[in-house]
TIBAMAR-542560 format. One record per residue: residue in three letters; x, y, z of N, C-alpha, C in turn. Coordinates in Angstrom, 1 decimal. Each point is the difference from the previous one (the first is absolute). Layout:
PT     r     n.c1     n.c2     n.c3    ca.c1    ca.c2    ca.c3     c.c1     c.c2     c.c3
PT   ala        X        Y        Z        X        Y        Z        X        Y        Z
...
//
This chain:
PT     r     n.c1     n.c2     n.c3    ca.c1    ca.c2    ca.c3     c.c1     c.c2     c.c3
PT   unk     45.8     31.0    -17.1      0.1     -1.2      0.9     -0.1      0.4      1.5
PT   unk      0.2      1.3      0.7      0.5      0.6      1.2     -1.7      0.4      0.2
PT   unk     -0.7      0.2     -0.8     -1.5      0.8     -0.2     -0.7     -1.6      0.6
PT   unk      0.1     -1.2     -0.2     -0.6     -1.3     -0.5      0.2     -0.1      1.4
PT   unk      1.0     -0.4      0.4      0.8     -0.5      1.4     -0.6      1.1      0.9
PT   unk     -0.2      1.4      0.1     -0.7      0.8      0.8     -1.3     -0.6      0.0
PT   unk     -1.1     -0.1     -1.0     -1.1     -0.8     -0.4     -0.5     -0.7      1.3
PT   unk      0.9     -0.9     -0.3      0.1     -1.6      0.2      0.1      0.6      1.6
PT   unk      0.7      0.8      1.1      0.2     -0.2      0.7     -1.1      0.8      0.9
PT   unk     -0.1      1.3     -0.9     -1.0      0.7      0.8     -1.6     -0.9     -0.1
PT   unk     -0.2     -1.0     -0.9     -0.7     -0.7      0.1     -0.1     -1.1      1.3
PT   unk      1.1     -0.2      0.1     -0.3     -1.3      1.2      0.1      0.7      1.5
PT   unk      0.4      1.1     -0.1     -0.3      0.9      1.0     -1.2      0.3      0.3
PT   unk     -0.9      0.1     -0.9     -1.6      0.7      0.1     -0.4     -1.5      0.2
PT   unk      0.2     -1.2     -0.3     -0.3     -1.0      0.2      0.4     -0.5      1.8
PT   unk      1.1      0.8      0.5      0.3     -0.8      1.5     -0.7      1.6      1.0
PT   unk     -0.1      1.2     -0.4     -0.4      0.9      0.5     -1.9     -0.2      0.2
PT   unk     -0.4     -0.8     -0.9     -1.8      0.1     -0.5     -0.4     -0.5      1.4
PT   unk     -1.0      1.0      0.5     -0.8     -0.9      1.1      1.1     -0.3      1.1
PT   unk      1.1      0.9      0.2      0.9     -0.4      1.1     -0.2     -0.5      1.4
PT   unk     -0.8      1.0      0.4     -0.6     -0.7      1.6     -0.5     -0.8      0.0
PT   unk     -1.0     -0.3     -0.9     -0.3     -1.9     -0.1      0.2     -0.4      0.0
PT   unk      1.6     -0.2     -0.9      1.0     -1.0      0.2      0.8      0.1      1.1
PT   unk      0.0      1.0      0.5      1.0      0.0      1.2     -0.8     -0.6      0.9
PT   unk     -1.5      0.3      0.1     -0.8     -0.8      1.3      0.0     -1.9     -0.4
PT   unk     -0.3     -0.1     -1.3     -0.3     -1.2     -0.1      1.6     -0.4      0.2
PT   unk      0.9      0.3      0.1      1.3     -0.8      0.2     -0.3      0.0      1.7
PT   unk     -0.2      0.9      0.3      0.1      0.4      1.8     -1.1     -1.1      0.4
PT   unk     -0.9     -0.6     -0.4     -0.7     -1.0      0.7      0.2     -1.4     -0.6
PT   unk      0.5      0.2     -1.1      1.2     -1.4     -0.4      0.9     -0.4      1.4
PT   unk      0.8      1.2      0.0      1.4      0.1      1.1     -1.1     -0.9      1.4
PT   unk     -1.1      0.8      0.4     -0.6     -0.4      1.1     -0.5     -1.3      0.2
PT   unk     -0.7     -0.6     -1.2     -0.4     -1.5      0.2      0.9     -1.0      0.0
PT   unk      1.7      0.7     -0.5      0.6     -1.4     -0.2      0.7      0.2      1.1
PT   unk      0.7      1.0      0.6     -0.3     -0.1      1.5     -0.2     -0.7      1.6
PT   unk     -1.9      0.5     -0.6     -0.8     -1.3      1.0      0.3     -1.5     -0.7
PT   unk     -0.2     -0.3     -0.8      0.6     -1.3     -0.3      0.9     -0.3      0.7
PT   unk      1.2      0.8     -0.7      1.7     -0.5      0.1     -0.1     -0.6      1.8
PT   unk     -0.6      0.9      1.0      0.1      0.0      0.9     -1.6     -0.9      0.8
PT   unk     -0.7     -0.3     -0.9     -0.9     -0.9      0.7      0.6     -1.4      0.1
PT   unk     -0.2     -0.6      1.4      0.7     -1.0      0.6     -0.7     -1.6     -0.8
PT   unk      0.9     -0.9      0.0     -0.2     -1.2     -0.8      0.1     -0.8      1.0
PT   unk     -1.2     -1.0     -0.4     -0.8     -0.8      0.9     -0.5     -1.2     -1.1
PT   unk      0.1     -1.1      1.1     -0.4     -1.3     -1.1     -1.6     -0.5      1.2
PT   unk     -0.9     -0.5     -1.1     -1.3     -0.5      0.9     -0.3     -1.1     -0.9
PT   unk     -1.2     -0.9      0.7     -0.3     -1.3     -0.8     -1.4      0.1     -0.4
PT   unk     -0.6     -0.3     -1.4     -0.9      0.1     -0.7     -0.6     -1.7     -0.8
PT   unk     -1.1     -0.1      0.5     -0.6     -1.3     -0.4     -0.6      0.1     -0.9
PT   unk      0.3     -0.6     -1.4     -0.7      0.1     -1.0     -0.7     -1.4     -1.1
PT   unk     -0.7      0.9     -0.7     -0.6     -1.6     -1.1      1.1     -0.4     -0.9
PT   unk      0.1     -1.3     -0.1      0.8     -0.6     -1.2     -0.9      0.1     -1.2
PT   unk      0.2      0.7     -0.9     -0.7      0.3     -1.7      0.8     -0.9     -0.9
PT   unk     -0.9     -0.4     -1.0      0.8     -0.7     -1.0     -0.4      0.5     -1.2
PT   unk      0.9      0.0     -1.3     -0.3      0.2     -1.5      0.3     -1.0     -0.9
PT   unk     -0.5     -0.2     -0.9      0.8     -0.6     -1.5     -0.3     -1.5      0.4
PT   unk     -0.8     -0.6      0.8     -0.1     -1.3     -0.2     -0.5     -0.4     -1.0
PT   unk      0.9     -1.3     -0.7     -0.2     -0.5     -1.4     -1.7     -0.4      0.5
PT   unk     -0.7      0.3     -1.0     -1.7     -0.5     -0.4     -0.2     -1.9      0.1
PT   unk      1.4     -0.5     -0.4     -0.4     -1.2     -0.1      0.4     -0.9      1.5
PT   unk      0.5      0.7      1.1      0.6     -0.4      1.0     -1.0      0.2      1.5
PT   unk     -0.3     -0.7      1.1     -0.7      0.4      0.8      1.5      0.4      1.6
PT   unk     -0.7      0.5      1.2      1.2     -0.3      0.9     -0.3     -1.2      0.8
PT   unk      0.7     -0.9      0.5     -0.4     -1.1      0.5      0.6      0.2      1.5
PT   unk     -0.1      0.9      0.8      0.6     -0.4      1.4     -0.7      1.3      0.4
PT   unk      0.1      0.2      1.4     -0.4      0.8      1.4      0.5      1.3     -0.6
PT   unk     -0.3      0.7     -0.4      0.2      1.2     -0.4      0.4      1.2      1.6
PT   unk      0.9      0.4     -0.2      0.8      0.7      1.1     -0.6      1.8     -0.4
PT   unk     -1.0      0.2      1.0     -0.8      1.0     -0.5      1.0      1.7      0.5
PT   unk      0.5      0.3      1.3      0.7      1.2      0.0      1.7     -0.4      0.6
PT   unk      0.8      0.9      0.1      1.2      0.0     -0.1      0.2      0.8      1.2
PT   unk      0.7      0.3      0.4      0.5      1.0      1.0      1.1      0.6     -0.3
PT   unk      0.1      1.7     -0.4      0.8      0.8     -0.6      0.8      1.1      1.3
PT   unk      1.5     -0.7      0.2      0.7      1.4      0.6      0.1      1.1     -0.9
PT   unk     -0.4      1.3      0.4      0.6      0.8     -0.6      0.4      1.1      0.2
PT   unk      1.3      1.1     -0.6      0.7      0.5      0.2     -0.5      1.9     -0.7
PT   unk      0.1      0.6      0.6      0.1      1.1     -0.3     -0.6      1.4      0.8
PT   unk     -0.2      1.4     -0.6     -0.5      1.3      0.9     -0.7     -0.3      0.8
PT   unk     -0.2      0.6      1.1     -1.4     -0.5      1.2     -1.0      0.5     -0.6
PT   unk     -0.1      1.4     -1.0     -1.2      0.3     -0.7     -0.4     -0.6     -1.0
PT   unk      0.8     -1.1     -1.0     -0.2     -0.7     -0.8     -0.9     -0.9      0.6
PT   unk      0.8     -1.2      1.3     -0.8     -0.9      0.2     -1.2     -0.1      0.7
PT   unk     -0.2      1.3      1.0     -1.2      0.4      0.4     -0.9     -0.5     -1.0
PT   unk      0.5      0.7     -1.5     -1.7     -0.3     -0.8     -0.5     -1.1     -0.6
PT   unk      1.6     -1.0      0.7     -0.7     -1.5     -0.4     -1.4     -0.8      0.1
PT   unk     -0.2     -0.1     -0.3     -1.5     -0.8     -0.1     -1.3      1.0      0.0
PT   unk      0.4      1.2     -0.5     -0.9      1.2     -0.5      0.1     -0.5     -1.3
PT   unk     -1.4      0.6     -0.8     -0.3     -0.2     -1.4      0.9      0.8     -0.7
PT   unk      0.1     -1.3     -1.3      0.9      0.8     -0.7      1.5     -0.6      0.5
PT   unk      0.4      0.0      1.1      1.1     -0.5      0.8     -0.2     -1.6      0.7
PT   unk     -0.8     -1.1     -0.7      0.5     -1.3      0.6      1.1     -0.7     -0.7
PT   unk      0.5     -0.2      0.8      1.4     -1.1     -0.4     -0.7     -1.3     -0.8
PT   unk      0.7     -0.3     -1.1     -0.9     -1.2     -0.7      1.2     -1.3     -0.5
PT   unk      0.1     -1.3      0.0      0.5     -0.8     -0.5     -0.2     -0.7     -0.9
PT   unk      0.4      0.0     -1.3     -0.9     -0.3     -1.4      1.3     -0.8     -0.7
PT   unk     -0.6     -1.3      0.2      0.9     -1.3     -0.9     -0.6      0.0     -1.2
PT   unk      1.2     -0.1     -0.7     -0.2     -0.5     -1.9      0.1     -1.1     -0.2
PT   unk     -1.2     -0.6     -0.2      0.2     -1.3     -0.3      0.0     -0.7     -1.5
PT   unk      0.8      1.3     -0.9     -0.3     -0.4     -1.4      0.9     -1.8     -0.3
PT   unk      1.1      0.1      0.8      1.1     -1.3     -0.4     -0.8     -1.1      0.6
PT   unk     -1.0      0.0      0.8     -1.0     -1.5      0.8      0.3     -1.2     -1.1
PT   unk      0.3     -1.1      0.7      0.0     -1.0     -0.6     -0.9     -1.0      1.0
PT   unk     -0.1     -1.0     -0.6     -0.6     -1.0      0.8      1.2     -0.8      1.0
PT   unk     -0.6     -0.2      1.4      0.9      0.1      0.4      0.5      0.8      1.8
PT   unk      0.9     -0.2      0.5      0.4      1.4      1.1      0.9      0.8     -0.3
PT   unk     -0.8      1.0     -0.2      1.2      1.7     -0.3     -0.5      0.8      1.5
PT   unk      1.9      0.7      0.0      0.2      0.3      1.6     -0.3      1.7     -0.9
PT   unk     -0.4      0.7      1.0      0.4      1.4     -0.3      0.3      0.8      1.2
PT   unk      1.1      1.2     -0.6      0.5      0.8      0.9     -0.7      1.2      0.4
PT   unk      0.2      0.3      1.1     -1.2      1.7      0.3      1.3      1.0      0.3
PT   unk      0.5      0.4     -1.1      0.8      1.1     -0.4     -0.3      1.1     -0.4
PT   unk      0.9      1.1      0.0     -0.4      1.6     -0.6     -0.6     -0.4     -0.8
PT   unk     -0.1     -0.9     -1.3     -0.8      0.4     -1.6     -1.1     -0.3      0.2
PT   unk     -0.4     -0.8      1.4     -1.7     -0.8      0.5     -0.7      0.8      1.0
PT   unk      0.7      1.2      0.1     -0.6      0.6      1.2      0.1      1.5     -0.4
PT   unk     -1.7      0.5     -0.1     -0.3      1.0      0.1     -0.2      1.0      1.2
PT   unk      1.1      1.3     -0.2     -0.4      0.4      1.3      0.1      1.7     -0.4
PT   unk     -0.3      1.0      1.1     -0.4      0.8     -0.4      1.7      1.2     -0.1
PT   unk     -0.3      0.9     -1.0      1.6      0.7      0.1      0.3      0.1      1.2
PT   unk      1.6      0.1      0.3      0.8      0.5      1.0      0.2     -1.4      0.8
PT   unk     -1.1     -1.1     -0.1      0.4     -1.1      0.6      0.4     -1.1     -0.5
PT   unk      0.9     -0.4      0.9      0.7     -1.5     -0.5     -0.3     -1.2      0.7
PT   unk      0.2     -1.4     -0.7      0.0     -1.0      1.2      1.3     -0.4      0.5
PT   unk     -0.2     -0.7      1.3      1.0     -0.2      0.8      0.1     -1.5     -0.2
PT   unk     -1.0     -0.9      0.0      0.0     -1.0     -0.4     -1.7     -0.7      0.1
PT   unk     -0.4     -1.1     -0.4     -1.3     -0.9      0.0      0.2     -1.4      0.9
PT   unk     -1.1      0.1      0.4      0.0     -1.2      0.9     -1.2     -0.6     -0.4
PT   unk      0.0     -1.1     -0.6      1.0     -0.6      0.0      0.7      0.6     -1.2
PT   unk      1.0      0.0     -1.0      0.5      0.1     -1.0      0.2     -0.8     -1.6
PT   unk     -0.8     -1.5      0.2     -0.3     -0.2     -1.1     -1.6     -0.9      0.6
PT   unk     -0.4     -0.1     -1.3     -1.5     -0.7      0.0      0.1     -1.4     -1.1
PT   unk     -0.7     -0.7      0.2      0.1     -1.2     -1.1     -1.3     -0.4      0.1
PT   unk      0.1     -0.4     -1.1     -1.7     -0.2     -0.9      0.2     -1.3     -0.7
PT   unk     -0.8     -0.8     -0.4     -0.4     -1.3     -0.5     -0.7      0.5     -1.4
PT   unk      0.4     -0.7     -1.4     -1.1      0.6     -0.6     -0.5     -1.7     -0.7
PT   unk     -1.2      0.3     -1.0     -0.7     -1.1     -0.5     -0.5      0.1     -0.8
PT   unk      0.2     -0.7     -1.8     -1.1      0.3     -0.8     -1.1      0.1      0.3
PT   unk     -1.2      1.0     -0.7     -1.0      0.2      0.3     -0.8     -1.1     -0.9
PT   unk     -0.9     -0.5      1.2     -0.8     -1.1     -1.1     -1.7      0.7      0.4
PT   unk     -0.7     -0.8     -1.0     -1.4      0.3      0.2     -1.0     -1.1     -0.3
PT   unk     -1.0     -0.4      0.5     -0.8     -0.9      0.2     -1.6      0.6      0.5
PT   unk     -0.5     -1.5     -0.7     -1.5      0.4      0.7     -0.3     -1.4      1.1
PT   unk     -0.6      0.7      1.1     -0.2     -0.3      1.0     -1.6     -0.4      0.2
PT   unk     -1.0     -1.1      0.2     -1.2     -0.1      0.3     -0.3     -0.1      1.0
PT   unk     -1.2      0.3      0.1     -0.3      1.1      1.2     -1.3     -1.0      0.6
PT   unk      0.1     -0.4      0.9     -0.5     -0.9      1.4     -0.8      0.7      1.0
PT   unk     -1.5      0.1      0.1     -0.7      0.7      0.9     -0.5     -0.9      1.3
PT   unk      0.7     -0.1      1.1     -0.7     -0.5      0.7     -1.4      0.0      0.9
PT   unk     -0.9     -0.7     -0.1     -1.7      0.1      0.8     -0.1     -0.3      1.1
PT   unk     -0.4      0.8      0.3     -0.3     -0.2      2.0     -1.3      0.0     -0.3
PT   unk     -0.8     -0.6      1.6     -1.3      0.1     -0.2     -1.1     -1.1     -0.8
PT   unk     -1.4     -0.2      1.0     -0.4     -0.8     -1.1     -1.4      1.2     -0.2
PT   unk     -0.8     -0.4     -1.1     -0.7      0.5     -0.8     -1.3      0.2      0.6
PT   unk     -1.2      1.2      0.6     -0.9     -0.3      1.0     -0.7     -0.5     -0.7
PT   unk     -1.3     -0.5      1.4     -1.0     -0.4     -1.0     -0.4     -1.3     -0.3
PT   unk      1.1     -1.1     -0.2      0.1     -0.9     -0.7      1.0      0.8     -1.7
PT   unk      0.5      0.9     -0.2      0.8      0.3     -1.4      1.0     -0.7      0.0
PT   unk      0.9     -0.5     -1.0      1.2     -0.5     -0.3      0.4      0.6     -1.5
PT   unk      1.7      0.1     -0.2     -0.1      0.4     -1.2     -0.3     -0.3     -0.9
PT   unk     -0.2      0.6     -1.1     -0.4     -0.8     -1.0      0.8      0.1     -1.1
PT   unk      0.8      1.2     -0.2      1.1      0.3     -0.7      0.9      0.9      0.6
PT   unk      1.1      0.5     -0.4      1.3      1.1      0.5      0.8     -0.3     -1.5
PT   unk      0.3      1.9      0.0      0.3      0.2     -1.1      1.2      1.6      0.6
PT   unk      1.5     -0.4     -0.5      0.2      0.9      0.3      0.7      0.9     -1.2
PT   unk      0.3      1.5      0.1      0.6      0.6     -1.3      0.6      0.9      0.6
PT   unk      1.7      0.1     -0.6      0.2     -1.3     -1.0      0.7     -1.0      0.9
PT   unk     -0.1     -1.0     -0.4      0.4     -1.1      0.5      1.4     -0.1      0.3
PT   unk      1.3      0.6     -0.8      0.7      0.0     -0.1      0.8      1.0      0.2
PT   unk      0.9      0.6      0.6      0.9      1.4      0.2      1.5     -0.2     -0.4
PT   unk      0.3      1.1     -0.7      1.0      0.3     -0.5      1.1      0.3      1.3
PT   unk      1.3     -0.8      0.5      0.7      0.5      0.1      1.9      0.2      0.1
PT   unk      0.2      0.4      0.7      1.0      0.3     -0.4      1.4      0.4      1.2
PT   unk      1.6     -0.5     -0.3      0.6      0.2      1.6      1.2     -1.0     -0.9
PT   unk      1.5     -0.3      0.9      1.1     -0.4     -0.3     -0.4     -1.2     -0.3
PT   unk      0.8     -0.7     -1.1     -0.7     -1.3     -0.4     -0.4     -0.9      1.1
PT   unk      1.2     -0.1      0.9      0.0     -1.5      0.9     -1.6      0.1      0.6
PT   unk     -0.3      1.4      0.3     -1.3     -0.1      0.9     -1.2     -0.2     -1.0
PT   unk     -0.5      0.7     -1.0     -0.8     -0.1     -0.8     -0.1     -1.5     -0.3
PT   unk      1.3     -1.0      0.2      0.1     -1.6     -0.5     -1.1     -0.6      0.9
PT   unk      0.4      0.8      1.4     -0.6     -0.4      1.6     -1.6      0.1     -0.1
PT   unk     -0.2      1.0     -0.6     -1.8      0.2     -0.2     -0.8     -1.1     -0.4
PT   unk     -1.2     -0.6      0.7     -0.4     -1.2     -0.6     -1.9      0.7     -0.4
PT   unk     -0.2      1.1      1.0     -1.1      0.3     -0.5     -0.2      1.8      1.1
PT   unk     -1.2      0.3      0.0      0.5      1.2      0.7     -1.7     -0.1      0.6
PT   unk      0.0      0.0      0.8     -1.1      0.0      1.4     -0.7      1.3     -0.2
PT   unk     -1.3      0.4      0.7     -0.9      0.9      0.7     -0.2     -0.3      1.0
PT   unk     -0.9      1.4      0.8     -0.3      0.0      1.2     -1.2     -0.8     -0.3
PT   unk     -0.1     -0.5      1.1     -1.9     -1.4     -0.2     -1.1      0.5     -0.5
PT   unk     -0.9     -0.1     -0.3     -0.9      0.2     -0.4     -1.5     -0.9      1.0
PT   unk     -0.5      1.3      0.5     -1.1     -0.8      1.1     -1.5     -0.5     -0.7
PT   unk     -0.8     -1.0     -0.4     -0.7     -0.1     -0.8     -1.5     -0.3      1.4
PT   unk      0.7      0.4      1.1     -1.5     -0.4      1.3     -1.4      0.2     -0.4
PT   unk      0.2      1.7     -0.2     -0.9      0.5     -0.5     -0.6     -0.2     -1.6
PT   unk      0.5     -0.5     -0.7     -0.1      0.4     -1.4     -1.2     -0.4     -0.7
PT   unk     -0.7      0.0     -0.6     -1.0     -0.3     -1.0     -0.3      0.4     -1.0
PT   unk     -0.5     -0.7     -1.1     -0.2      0.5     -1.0      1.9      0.3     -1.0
PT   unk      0.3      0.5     -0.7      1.2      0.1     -0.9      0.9      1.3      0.9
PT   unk      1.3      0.1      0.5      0.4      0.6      0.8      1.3      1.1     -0.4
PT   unk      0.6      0.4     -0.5      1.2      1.0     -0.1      0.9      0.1      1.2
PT   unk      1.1     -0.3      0.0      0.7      0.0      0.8      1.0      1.1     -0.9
PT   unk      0.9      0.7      1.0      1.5      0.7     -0.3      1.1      0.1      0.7
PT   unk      0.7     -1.0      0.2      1.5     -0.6      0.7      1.1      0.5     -0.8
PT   unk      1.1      0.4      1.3      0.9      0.4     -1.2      0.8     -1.6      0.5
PT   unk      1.1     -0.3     -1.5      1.0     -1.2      0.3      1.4      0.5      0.6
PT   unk      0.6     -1.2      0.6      1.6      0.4      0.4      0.6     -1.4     -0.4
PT   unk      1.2      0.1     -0.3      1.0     -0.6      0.4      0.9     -0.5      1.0
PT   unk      0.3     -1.3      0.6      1.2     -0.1      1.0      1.5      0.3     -0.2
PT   unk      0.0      1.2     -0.5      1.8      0.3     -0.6     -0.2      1.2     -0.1
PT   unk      0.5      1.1      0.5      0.3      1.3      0.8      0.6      0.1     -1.8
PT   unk      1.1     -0.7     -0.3      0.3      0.7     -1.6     -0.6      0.3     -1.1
PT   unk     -1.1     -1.3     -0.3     -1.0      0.2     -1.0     -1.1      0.4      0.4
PT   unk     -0.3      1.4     -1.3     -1.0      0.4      0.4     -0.8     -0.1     -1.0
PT   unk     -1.6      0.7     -0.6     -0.6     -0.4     -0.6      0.1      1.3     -0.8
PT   unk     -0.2     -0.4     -1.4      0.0      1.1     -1.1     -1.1      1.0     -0.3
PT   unk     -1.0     -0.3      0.2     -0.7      0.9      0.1     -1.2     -0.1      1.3
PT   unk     -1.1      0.4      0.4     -0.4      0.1      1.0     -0.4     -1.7      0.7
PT   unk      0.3     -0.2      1.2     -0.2     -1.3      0.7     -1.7      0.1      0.4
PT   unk     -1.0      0.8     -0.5     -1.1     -0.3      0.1     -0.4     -0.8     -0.3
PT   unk     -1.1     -1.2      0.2     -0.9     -0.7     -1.0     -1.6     -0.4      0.4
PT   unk     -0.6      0.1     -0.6     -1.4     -0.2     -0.2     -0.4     -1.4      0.3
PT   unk     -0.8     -0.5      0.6     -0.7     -1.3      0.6     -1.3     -0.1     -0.2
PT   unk     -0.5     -1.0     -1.0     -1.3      0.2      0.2     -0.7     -1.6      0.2
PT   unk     -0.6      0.0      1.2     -1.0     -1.3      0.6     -1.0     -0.2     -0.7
PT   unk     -0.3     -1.0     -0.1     -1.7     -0.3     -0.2     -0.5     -0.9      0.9
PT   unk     -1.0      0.3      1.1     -0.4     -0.9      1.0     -1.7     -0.7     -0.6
PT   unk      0.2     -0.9      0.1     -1.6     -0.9     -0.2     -0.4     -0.9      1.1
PT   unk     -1.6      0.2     -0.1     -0.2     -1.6      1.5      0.7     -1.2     -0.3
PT   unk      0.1     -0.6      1.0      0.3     -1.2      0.1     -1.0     -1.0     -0.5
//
């Protein structure tokens, strides 16, 4: 048993003796950096950042003025916050919006919504909560309206207009998609035209919320004939 217990001890000895100056150095520059820490001076600074969002339900749009950055006091090493707004080191604000209902939900800009880099803390957000509007998401097709400038040289006038596709997919919080009655292009000049013509306008909508599903391009095509 006395033989076992020697074993056992002369073992953990060879184990705290192995490589000793390494460990003695690597503790010795342990001892040094916590140190400079312990003794680097604490300082609070103010950092402007983006408001990010996650987890918005698929079937919900946001329906109000979106409050794009925040303003972050923050607390900590003077060599920490130096490297604020160095890569790798931006401060970030990231709301979960998995609970969204339809509706106004307030949210807070707290420790769990704010990303920031080790060693620092927040002191506080200004403002400190955000509120948002939300809106089932609806979808609709919108027809598409080319207006003609211009008359036809020559003596030409139209003779046909044809546009593709006629119709655009889109899409935005119900109330406004309701609001859509058709969706406009830029004019189309027919002064010059003769003969069968191609045109390429893209369309828009008057509602900053609805947008269009896939590309707002569309194709125009004239056919001018004499009078």
């Amino acid at each position: 048993m006395i033989n076992v217990i020697l074993r056992a001890l002369k073992g953990a000895l060879a184990l705290i003796f192995d490589n000793i100056w390494w460990k003695l150095l690597s503790l010795a520059a342990a001892a040094v950096i916590w140190a400079l820490v312990a003794t680097e001076p604490e300082l609070s600074t103010f950092a402007s950042t983006q408001v990010e969002y996650k987890n918005l339900p698929s079937d919900l749009e946001i329906d109000s003025q979106p409050l794009t950055t925040v303003l972050l006091e923050l607390g900590g090493p003077s060599g920490a916050l130096r490297d604020i707004g160095e890569a790798g080191f931006r401060p970030a604000v990231i709301l979960d919006m998995s609970a969204a209902a339809p509706g106004g939900r307030t949210f807070a800009i707290e420790d769990g919504a704010v990303k920031l880099p080790r060693g620092v803390w927040m002191v506080r957000a200004i403002p400190s909560q955000v509120r948002f509007d939300f809106e089932p998401r609806a979808e609709s097709e919108a027809p598409v309206t080319v207006p003609i400038v211009g008359e036809g040289a020559n003596g030409y006038v139209i003779a046909s207009q044809r546009t593709v596709p006629s119709q655009l997919a889109i899409v935005g919080p119900a109330s406004h998609v309701a609001r859509i009655a058709r969706a406009g292009t830029d004019p189309v000049d027919v002064s010059h035209a003769v003969g069968t013509v191609e045109y390429h306008v893209n369309a828009s909508v008057n509602d900053p919320y609805v947008r269009f599903e896939s590309s707002p391009q569309v194709e125009v095509v004239i056919t001018m004939k004499k009078k």
